[in-house]
C-alpha positions as CSV (number, residue, x, y, z in Angstrom):
1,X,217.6,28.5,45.3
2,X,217.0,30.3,48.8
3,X,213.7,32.1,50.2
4,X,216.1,35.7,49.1
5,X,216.4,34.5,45.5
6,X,212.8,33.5,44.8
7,X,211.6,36.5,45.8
8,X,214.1,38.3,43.7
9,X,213.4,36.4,40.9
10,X,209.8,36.5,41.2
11,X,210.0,40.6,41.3
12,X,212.3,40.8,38.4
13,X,209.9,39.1,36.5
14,X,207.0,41.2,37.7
15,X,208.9,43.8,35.7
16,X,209.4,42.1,33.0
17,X,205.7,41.7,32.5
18,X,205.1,45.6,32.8
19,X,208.6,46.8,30.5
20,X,208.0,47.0,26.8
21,X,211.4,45.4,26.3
22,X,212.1,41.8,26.6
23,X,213.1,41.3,29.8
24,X,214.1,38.1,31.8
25,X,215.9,37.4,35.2
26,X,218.3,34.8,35.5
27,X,220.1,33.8,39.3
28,X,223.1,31.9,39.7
29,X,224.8,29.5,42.3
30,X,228.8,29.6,43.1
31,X,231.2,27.7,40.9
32,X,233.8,27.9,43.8
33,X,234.1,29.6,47.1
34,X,236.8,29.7,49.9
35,X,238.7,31.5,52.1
36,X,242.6,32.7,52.4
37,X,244.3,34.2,55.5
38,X,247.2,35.8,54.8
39,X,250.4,34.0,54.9
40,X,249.0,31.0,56.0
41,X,249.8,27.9,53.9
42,X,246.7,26.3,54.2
43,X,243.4,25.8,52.1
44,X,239.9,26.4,53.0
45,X,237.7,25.3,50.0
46,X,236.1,22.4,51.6
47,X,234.6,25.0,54.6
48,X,231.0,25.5,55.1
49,X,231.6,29.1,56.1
50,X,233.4,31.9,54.4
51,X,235.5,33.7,57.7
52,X,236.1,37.1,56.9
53,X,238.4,39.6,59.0
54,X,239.6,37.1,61.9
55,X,243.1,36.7,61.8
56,X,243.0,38.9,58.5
57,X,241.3,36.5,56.9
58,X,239.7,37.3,53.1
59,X,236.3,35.1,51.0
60,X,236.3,34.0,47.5
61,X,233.8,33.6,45.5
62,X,233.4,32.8,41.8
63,X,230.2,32.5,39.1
64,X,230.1,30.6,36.1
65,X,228.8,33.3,33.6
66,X,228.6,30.7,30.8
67,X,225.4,29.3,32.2
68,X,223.7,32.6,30.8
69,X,222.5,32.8,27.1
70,X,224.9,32.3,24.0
71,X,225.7,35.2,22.6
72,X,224.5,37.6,25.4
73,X,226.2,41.1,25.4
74,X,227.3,43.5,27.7
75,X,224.9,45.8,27.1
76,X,222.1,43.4,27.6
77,X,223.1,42.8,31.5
78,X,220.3,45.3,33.1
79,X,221.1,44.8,36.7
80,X,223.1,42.4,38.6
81,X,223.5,41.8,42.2
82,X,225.3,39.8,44.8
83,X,224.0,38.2,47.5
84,X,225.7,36.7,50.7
85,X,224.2,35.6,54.4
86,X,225.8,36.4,57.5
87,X,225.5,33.6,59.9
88,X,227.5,34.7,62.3
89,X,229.2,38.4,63.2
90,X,231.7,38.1,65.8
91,X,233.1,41.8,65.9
92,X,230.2,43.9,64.4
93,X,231.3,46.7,61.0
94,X,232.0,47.0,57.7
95,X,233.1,45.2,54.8
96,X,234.6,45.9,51.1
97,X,233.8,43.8,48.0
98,X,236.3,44.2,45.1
99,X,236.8,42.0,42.4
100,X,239.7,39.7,42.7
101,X,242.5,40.4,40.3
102,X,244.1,36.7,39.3
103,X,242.7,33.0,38.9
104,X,242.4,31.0,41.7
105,X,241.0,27.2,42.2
106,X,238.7,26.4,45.4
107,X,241.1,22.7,46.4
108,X,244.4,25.1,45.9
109,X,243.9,28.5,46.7
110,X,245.5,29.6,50.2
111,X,247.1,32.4,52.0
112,X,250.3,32.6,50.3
113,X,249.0,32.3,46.5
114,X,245.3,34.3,47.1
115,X,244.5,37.1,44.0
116,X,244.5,40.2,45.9
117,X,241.6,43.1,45.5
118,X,241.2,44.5,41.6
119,X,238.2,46.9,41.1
120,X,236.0,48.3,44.2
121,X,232.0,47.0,43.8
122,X,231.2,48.4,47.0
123,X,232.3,49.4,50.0
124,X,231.7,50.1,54.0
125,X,229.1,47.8,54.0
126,X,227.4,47.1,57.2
127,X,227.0,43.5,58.7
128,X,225.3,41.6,61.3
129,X,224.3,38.3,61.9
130,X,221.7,36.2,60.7
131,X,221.2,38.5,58.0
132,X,221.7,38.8,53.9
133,X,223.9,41.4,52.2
134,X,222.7,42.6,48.8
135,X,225.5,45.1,46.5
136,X,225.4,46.1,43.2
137,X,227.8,44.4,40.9
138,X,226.5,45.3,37.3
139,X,229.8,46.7,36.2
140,X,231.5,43.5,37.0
141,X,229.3,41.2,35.6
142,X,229.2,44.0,32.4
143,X,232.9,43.6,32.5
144,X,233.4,39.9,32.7
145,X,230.9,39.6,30.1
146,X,232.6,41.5,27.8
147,X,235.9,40.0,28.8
148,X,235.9,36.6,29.7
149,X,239.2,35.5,30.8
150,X,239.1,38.2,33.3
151,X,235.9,36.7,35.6
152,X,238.4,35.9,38.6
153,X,234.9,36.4,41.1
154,X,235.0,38.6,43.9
155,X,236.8,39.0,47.4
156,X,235.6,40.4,50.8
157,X,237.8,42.2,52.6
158,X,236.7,43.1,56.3
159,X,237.2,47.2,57.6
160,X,238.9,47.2,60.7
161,X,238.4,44.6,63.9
162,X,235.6,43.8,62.3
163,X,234.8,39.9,62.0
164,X,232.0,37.7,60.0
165,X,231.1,34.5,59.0
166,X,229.4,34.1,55.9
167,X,227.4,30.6,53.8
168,X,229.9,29.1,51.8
169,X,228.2,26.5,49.0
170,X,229.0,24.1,51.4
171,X,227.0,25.2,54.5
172,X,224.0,22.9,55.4
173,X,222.8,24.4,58.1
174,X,221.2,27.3,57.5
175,X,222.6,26.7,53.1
176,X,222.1,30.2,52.5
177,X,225.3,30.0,49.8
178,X,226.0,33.2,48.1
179,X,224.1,33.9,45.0
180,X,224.3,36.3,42.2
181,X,220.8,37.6,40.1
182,X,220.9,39.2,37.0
183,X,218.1,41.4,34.9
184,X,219.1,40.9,31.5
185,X,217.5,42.1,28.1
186,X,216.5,40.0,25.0
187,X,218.4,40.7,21.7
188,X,216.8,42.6,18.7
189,X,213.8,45.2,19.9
190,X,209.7,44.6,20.4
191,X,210.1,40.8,20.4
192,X,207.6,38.9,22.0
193,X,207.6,38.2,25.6
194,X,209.0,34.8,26.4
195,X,206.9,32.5,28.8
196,X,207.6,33.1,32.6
197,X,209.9,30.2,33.6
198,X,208.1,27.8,36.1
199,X,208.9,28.5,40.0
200,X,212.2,27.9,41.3
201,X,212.5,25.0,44.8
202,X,210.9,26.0,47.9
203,X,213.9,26.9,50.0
204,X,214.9,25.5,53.0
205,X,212.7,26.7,56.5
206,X,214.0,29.7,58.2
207,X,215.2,29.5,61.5
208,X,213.0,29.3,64.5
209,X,212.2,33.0,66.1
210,X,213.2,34.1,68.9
211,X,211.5,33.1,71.9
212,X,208.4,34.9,73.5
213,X,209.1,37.0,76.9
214,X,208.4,35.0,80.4
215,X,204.5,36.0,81.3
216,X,204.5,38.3,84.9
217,X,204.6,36.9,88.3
218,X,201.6,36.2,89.9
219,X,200.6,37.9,93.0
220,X,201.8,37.1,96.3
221,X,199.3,35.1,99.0
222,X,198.7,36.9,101.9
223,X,200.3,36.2,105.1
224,X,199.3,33.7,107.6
225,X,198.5,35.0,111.1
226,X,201.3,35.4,113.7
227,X,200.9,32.3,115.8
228,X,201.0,33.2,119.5
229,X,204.3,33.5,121.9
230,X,204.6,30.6,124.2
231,X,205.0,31.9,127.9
232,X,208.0,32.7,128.9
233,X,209.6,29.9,132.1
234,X,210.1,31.5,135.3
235,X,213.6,32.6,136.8
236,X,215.7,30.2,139.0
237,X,216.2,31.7,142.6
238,X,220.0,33.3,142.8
239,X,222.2,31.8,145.7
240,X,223.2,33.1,148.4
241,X,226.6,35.1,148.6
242,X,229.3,33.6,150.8
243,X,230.6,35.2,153.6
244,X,234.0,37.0,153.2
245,X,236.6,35.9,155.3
246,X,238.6,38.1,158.3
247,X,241.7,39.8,157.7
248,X,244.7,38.5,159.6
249,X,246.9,40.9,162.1
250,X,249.8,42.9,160.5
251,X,253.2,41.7,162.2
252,X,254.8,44.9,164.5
253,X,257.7,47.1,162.9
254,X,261.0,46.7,164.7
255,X,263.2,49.8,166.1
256,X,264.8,51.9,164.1
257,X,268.8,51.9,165.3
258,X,270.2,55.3,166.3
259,X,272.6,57.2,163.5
260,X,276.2,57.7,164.8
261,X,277.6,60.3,165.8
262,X,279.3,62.0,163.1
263,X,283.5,62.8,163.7
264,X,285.0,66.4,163.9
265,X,287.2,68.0,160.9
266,X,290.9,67.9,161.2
267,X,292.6,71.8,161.3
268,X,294.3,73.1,157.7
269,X,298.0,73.3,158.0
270,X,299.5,77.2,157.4
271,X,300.8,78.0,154.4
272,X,304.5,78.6,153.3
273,X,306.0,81.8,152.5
274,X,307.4,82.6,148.6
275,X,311.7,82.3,148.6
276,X,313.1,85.2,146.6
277,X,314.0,84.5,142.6
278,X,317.5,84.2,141.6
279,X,319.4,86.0,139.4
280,X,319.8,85.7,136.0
281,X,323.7,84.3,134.9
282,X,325.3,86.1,132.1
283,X,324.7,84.4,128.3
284,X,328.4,82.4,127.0
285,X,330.5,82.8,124.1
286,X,329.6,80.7,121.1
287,X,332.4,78.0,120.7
288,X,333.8,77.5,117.4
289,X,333.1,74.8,113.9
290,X,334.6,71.7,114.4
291,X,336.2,70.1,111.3
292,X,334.3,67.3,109.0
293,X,335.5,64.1,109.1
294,X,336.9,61.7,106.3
295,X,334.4,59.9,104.2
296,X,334.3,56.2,104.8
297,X,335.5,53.2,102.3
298,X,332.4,52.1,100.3
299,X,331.0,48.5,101.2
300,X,331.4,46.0,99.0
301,X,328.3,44.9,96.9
302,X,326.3,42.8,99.0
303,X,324.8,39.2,97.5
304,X,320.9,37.6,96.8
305,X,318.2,36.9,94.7
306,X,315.0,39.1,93.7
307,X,312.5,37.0,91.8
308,X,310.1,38.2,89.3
309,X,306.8,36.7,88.8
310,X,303.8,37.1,86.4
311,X,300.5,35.7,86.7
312,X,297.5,35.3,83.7
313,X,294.2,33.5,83.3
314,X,293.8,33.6,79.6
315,X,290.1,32.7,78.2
316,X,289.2,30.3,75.5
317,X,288.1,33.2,73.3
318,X,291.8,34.6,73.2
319,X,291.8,31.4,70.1
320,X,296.0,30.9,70.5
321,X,297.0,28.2,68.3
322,X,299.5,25.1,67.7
323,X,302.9,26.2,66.5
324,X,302.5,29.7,67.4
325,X,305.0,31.8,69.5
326,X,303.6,34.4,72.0
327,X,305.7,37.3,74.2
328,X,305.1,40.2,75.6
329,X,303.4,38.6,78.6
330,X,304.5,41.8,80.9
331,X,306.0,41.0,84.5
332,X,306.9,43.5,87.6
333,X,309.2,43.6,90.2
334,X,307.6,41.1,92.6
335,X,304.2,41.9,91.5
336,X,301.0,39.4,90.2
337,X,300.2,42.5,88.1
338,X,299.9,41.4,83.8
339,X,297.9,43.6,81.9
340,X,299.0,42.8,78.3
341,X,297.0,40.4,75.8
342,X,299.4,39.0,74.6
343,X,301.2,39.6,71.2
344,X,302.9,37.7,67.9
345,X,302.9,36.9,64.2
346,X,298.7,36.1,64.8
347,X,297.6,39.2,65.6
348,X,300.7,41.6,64.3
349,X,300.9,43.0,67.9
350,X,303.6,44.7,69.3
351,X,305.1,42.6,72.2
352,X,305.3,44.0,75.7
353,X,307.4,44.1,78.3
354,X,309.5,44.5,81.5
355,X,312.8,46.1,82.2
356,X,315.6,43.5,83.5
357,X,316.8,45.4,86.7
358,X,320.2,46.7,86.5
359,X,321.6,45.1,89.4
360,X,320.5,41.4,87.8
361,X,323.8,39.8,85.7
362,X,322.2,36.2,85.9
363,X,318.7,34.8,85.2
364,X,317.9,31.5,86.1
365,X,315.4,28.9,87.7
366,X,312.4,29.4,85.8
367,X,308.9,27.9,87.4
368,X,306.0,27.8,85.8
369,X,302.4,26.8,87.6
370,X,299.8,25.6,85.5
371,X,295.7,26.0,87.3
372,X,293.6,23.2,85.4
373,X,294.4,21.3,82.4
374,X,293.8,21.6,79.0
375,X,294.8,18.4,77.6
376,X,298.0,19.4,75.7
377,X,301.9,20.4,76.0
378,X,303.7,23.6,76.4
379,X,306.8,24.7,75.9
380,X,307.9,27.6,78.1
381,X,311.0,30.3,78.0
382,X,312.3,33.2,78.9
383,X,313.2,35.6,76.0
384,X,315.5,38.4,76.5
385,X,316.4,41.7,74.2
386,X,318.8,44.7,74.7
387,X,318.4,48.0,76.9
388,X,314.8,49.4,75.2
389,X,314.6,47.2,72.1
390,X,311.7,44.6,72.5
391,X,312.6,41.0,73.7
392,X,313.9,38.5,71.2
393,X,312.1,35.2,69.5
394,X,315.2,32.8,71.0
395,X,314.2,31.4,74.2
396,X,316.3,30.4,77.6
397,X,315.6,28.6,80.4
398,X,313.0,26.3,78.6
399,X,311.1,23.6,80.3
400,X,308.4,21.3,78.7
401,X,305.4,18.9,79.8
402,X,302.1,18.0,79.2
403,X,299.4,19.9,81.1
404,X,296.8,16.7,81.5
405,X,296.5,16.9,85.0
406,X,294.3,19.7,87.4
407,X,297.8,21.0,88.4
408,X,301.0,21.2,86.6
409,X,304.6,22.4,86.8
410,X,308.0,22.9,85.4
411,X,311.9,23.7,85.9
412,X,313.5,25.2,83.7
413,X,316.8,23.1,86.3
414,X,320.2,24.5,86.9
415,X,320.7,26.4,83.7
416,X,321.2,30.4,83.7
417,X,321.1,32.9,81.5
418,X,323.8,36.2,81.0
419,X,321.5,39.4,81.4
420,X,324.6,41.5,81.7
421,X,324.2,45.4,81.4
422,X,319.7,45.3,82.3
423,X,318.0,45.1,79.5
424,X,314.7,43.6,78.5
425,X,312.3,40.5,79.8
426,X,309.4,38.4,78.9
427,X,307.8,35.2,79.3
428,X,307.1,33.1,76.1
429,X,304.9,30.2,75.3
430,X,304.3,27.5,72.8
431,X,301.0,25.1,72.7
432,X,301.5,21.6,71.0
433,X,298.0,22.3,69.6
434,X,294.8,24.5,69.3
435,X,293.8,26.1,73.2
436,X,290.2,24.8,73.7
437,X,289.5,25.5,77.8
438,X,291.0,28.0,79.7
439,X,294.6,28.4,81.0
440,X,295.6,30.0,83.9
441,X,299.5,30.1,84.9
442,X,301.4,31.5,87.6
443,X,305.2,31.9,86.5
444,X,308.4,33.4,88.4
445,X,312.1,33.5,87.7
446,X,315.6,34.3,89.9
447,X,317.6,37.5,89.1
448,X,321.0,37.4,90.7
């Protein structure tokens, strides 16, 4: 029992003396205290202080209310209060106390299995350090009395920034653990006054106080005298000035040379007289339309190749795999441009393409360049289709090899393929197995 509690005790039963009831005071220490923060998996029980409002952080405590007298009532709870000590108040304010709403143990309570706040006992009440709180919590105690099962003990909840530090039971520095005294009432009516109960422990000695103000200076000495200047030495003599030397004799200025004489202007020839204009001549007669001439014999047809190229750089996202037939990779005339993504059975996407021109019968020679490798084979081909339709699934002009080097090529060799009448073109590929890098090509083909 604490200096607080004695003197509590000692005025309830001042009280006691003067009521005309039966009247007795009884204080008692914390089964279990502790503290929860939120969330946090971890338990507290064991602390000597109870942290309330840093990092959200919430106190605990619980009485045992079966230390009081068998058989004690309600109604025979007077008064009851709860005490706590501040020992330390970080961010000064307020605090709530409310009962807590569901059991707890001190060894296993934490921040993710803490009761949370039941019934208000008092609220907004001011902290600061070094310093007990007092509240009234009759109606709890009046409650738990009445109902057991449902003394859970109370939690502090901190308003705000606020942050405080209070005892916990197991504090033994300043062991000021939280304590809660109770003014309760004898049964039956006019019986006689029991014998005071003999004085509680001393408790423990208060804290030093705080040390005295520093006494005022003490006045300053006078000044010692001005000792006297030393004379002063005497100037040095200056020296004399040198003299300053004679100028030497400019050299004489030569002649100026006479200006020659200047020559005389040559006479302007005369002007020639105008001749007379001639004549204008009469305008001719306009001479008739000469006849067209005959039409020449068409040339024949002249002879030679245009090639047709593609180039595409297709990432490893595009995802092609093994087995799987792709077209509709679109070339132009002698251009790198290719700004299809491709199509086939995978991704159900219409296949496009280029236009054979008219004047090609024969396709043949295909090339294909390879940038990189990506560890597998290919099969390449050209695939053809009629005027407007989309190209076919048969290829031509195949060639085959295994990409497993930084640069890689194929011929399709000295086969051709009829393109007779224009139609369509594409460039088809098939990978031996799943693309995992990038692949880059650069393809072209001969249309004669």
């Amino acid at each position: 029992m604490n200096r607080f509690s004695n003197l509590a005790v000692l005025g309830v039963i001042g009280v006691a003396l003067l009521a005309p009831l039966a009247v007795f005071a009884q204080t008692i220490q914390p089964l279990q205290d502790s503290y929860v923060i939120p969330g946090n998996p971890s338990n507290y029980g064991a602390g000597t202080s109870l942290y309330v409002g840093s990092a959200g952080s919430q106190g605990l405590v619980q009485f045992d209310l079966t230390t009081l007298p068998a058989g004690l009532t309600a109604s025979q709870v007077q008064h009851a209060t709860l005490t706590l000590f501040a020992n330390q108040v970080s961010v000064p304010g307020t605090v709530n106390i409310d009962t807590a709403n569901s059991s707890w143990t001190e060894a296993g309570v934490n921040g993710t299995n803490a009761p949370a706040a039941g019934s208000a006992v008092a609220i907004s009440i001011s902290v600061a350090a070094d310093q007990f709180i007092t509240v009234d919590a009759t109606a709890a105690v009046q409650g738990w009395i009445a109902s057991p099962a449902s003394n859970n003990g109370f939690i502090v909840i901190a308003n705000g920034s606020t942050s405080v530090q209070f005892d916990s039971k197991e504090a033994t520095n300043t062991s000021h653990p939280a304590f809660l005294s109770l003014v309760l009432t004898a049964s039956g009516s006019g019986g006689a006054t029991g014998a005071t109960g003999a004085t509680g422990a001393t408790g423990a000695t208060g804290a030093n106080g705080a040390t005295g103000a520093t006494g005022a200076n003490g006045t300053a000495g006078a000044t010692g005298a001005t000792g006297a200047n030393g004379a002063a030495g005497a100037t040095g003599a200056n020296g004399a000035t040198g003299a300053t030397g004679a100028n030497g004799t400019g050299g004489a200025t030569g002649a100026t040379g006479a200006n020659g004489a200047t020559g005389s202007n040559g006479a302007t020839g005369a002007t020639g007289a105008n001749g007379p204009a001639g004549a204008t001549g009469p305008t001719g007669a306009n001479g008739t339309a000469g006849l067209n001439g005959t039409n020449g014999a068409t040339g024949a047809a002249g002879t030679g190749t245009i090639t047709l190229q593609t180039v595409r750089s297709i990432p490893t996202s595009a995802g092609f795999p093994a087995g799987e037939t792709y077209t509709g990779f679109e070339q132009g005339l002698n251009s790198s441009a290719l700004t299809s993504p491709g199509c086939g059975a995978v991704n159900s996407t219409a296949c496009a393409y280029s236009v054979i021109p008219p004047s090609c019968s024969t396709i043949s020679n295909l090339q294909v360049h390879t940038i990189g490798s990506i560890g597998q084979t290919i099969t390449w081909g050209i695939v053809t289709g009629a005027p407007g339709s989309l190209p076919g699934t048969t290829a031509g002009l195949s060639c085959s090899a295994q990409t497993t080097t930084s640069t890689f090529s194929c011929n399709s060799g000295a086969s051709t393929l009829s393109a007779t009448g224009g139609g369509t073109l594409s460039l088809q590929f098939n990978l031996s197995a799943t693309q995992a890098t990038l692949l880059a090509f650069y393809a072209t083909v001969d249309c004669h």
